[in-house]
Legacy VTK file of the C-alpha trace (Angstrom):
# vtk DataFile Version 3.0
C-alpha trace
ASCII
DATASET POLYDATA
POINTS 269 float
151.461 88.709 89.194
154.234 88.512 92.093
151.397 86.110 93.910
150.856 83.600 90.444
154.791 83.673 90.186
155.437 82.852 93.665
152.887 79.722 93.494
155.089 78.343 90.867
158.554 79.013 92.562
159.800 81.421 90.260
159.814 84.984 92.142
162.913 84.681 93.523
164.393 85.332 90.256
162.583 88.645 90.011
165.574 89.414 92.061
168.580 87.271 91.483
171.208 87.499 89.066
172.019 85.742 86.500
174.576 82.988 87.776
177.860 82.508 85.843
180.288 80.128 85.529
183.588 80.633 87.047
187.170 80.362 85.176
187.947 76.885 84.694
184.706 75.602 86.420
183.475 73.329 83.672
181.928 70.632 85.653
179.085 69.037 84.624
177.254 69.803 87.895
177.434 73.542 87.876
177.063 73.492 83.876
173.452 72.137 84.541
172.681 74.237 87.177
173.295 77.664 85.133
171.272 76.087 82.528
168.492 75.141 84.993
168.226 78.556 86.271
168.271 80.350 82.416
165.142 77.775 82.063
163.516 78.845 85.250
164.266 82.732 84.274
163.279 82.233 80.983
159.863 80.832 82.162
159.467 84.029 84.934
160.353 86.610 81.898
157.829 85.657 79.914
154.541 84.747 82.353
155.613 88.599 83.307
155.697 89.480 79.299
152.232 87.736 79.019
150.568 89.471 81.803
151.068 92.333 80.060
149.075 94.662 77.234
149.899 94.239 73.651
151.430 97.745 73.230
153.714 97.484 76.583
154.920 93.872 75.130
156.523 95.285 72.441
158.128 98.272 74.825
159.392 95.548 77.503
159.899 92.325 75.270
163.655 93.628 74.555
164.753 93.024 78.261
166.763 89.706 78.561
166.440 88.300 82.520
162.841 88.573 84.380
165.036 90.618 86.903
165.898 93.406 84.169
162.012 93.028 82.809
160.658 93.900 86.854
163.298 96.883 87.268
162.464 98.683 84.368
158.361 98.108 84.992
158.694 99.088 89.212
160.457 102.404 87.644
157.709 102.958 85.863
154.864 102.564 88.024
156.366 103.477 91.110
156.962 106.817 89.432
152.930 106.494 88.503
151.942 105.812 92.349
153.486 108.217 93.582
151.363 110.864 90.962
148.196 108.756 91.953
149.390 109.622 95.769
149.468 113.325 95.040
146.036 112.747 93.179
144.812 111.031 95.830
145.683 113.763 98.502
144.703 116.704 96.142
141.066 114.785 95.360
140.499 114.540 99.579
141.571 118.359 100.189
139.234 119.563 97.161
136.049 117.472 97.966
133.257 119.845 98.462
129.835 118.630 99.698
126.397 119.918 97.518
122.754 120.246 98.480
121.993 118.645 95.549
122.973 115.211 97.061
122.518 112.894 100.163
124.747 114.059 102.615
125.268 110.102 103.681
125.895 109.475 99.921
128.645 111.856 99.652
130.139 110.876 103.118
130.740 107.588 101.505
132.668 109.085 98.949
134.719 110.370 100.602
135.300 107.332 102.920
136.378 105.219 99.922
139.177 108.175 99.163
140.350 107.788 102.171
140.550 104.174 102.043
142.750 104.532 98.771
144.837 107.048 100.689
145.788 104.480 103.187
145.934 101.890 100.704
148.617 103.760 99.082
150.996 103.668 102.716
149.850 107.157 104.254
148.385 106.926 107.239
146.020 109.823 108.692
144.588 109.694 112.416
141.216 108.961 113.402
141.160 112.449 114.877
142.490 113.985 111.267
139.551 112.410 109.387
136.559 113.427 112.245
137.839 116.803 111.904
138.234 116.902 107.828
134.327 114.942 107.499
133.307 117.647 109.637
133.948 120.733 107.675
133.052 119.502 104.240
129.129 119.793 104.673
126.821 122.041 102.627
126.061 125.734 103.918
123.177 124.623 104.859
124.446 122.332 107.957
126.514 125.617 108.912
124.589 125.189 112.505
124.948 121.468 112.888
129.151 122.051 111.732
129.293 124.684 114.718
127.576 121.691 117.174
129.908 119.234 116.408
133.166 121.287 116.177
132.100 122.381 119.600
131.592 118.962 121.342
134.336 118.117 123.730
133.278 114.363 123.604
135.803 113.047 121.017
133.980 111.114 118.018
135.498 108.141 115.725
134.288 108.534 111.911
131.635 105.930 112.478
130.036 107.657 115.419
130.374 110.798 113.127
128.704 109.115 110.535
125.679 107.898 112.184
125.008 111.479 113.893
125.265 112.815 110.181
122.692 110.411 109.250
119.800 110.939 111.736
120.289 115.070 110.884
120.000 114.316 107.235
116.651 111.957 108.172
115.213 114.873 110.727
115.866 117.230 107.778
114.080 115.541 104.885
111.151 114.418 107.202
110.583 118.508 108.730
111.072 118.989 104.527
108.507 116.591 103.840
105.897 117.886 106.727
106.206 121.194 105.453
106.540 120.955 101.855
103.424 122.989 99.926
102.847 120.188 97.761
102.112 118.342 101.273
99.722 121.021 102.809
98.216 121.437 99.231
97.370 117.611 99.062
95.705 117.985 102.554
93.453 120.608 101.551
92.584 118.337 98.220
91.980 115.441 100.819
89.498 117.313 103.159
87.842 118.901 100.325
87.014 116.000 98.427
85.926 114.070 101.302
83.618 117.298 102.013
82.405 117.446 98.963
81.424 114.105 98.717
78.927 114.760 102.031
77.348 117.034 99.904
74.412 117.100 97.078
75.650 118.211 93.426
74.379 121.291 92.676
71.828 120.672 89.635
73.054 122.594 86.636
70.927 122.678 83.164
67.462 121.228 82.926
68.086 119.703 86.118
67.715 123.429 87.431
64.557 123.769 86.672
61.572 123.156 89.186
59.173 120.250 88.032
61.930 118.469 85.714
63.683 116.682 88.804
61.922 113.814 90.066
59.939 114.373 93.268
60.549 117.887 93.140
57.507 118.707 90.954
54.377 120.290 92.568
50.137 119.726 91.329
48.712 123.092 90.109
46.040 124.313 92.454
42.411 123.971 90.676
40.368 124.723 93.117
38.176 128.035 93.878
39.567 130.844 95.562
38.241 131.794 98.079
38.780 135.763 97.914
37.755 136.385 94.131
36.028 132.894 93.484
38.652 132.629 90.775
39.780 129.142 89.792
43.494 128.059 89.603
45.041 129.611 92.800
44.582 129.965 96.176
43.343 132.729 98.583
47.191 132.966 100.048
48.154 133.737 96.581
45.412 136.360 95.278
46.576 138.812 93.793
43.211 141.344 94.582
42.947 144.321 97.399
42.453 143.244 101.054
39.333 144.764 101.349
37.740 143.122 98.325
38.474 140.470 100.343
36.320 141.761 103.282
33.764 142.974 100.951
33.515 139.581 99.202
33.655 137.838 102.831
30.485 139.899 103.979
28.663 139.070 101.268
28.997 135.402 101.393
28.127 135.536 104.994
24.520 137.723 103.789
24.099 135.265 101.632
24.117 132.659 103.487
21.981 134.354 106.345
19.796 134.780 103.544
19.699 131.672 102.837
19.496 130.277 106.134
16.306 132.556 106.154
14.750 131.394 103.594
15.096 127.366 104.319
13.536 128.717 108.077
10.516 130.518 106.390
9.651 127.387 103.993
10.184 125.184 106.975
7.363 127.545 109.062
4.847 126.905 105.567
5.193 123.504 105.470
LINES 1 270
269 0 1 2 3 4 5 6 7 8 9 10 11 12 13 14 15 16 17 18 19 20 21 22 23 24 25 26 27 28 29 30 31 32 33 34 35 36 37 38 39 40 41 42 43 44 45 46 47 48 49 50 51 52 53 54 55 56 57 58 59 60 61 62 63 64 65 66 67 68 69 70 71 72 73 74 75 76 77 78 79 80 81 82 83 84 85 86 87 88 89 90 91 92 93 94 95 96 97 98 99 100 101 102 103 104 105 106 107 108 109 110 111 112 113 114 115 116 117 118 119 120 121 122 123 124 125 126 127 128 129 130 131 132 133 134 135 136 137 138 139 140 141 142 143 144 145 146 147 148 149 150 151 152 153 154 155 156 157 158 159 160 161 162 163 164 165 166 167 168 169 170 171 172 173 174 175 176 177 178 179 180 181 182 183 184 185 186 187 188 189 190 191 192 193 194 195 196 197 198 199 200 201 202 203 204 205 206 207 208 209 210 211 212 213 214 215 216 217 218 219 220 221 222 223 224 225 226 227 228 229 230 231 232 233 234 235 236 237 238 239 240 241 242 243 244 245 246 247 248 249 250 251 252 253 254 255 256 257 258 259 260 261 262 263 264 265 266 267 268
């Protein structure tokens, strides 16, 4: 408001008073210059008035000079800034850090409360704001606090803030690398991949012998040669070894007998 009024010449009379004629002054010169001011105060009073919210018009429309208007509303909020100060300050001392949250997140936060600190006239050293950033991390940077209230090398808040930030990255990537959802995914990984190598494992007819394809075998019909029996083979008889022998002796007479016999024929003929 103070800029908008000063663009149209009118902010000095945020300040002056309201001119008056003297006794016996009744020129016309200094009659039109009271009159030109009241105008110009008029004019200041009420771009004020209409910069202002419906409910604090009707509190502040009673005041007669733009002078009397700006008192009464720098009482007011100048008694409000200095509550917002104390807010301010109180809001800074009681900011705790959580694990819940980025680190780097909350480090902003509390950068933009300090900005509004100094906006509002009080200054804090570099040194006072290092220090303060510095203790209001989690438990769980206990060890890093220690390492950086024990550095002798003196930090500014934007050195500070960049060391914060590579801990907070070398934290969630040693999270990440050892997370069991990570080492659990692995196993999934390799698993499936050696699984994959592999045959499936035939379940239902497909366990049966002779119902896969290829996998069937002829049945043996030919003559064994231990019990003469059809169907199977000698390997597979189910008769004593030595009616095995037996039955091998007697095929071997038999066939000297036979051998015999063609010789004798052969000797008639």
């Amino acid at each position: 408001m103070l800029f908008y009024l000063t663009t149209l010449n009118l902010s000095r009379f945020l300040t002056e008073e309201v001119p008056t004629l003297k006794e016996g002054e009744q020129n016309a010169e200094s009659v039109s210059a009271v009159e030109a001011w009241n105008h110009s105060d008029i004019l200041c009073r009420n771009y004020v008035l209409n910069g202002l919210a419906d409910a604090l018009y009707n509190v502040f429309c009673e005041k007669k000079t733009a002078k009397e208007l700006w008192e009464s509303l720098d009482r007011k909020y100048k008694t409000e800034d200095a509550g917002a100060k104390k807010f301010l300050v109180g809001r800074f001392l009681d900011f705790k850090m959580q694990d819940s949250k980025p680190v780097i997140s909350q480090v902003q936060e509390l950068q933009l409360i300090l900005h509004d600190i100094h906006a509002e006239g009080m200054t804090l050293s570099e040194s006072f704001q290092v220090a303060a950033i510095i203790e209001k991390p989690p438990p769980a940077w206990k060890d890093f606090k220690n390492y950086l209230k024990y550095k002798r090398k003196e930090m500014n808040v934007e050195e500070l803030i960049i060391r914060l930030r590579i801990e907070e990255d070398n934290r969630n990537s040693e999270r990440r690398l050892f997370s069991p959802n990570v080492a659990k995914a692995n196993v999934v990984e390799h698993g499936d991949k050696y699984n994959a190598k592999r045959k499936p494992w035939p379940s239902g007819k497909d366990s049966k012998l002779g119902e896969r394809k290829g996998t069937f075998k002829k049945k043996f019909v030919e003559k064994c040669y231990n019990c003469d029996g059809m169907g199977h083979k000698a390997s597979n008889c189910k008769k004593s070894k030595r009616a095995r022998e037996a039955n091998t002796v007697d095929d071997i007479s038999h066939d000297v007998s036979n051998i015999n016999l063609c010789a004798v024929v052969s000797e008639y003929f």
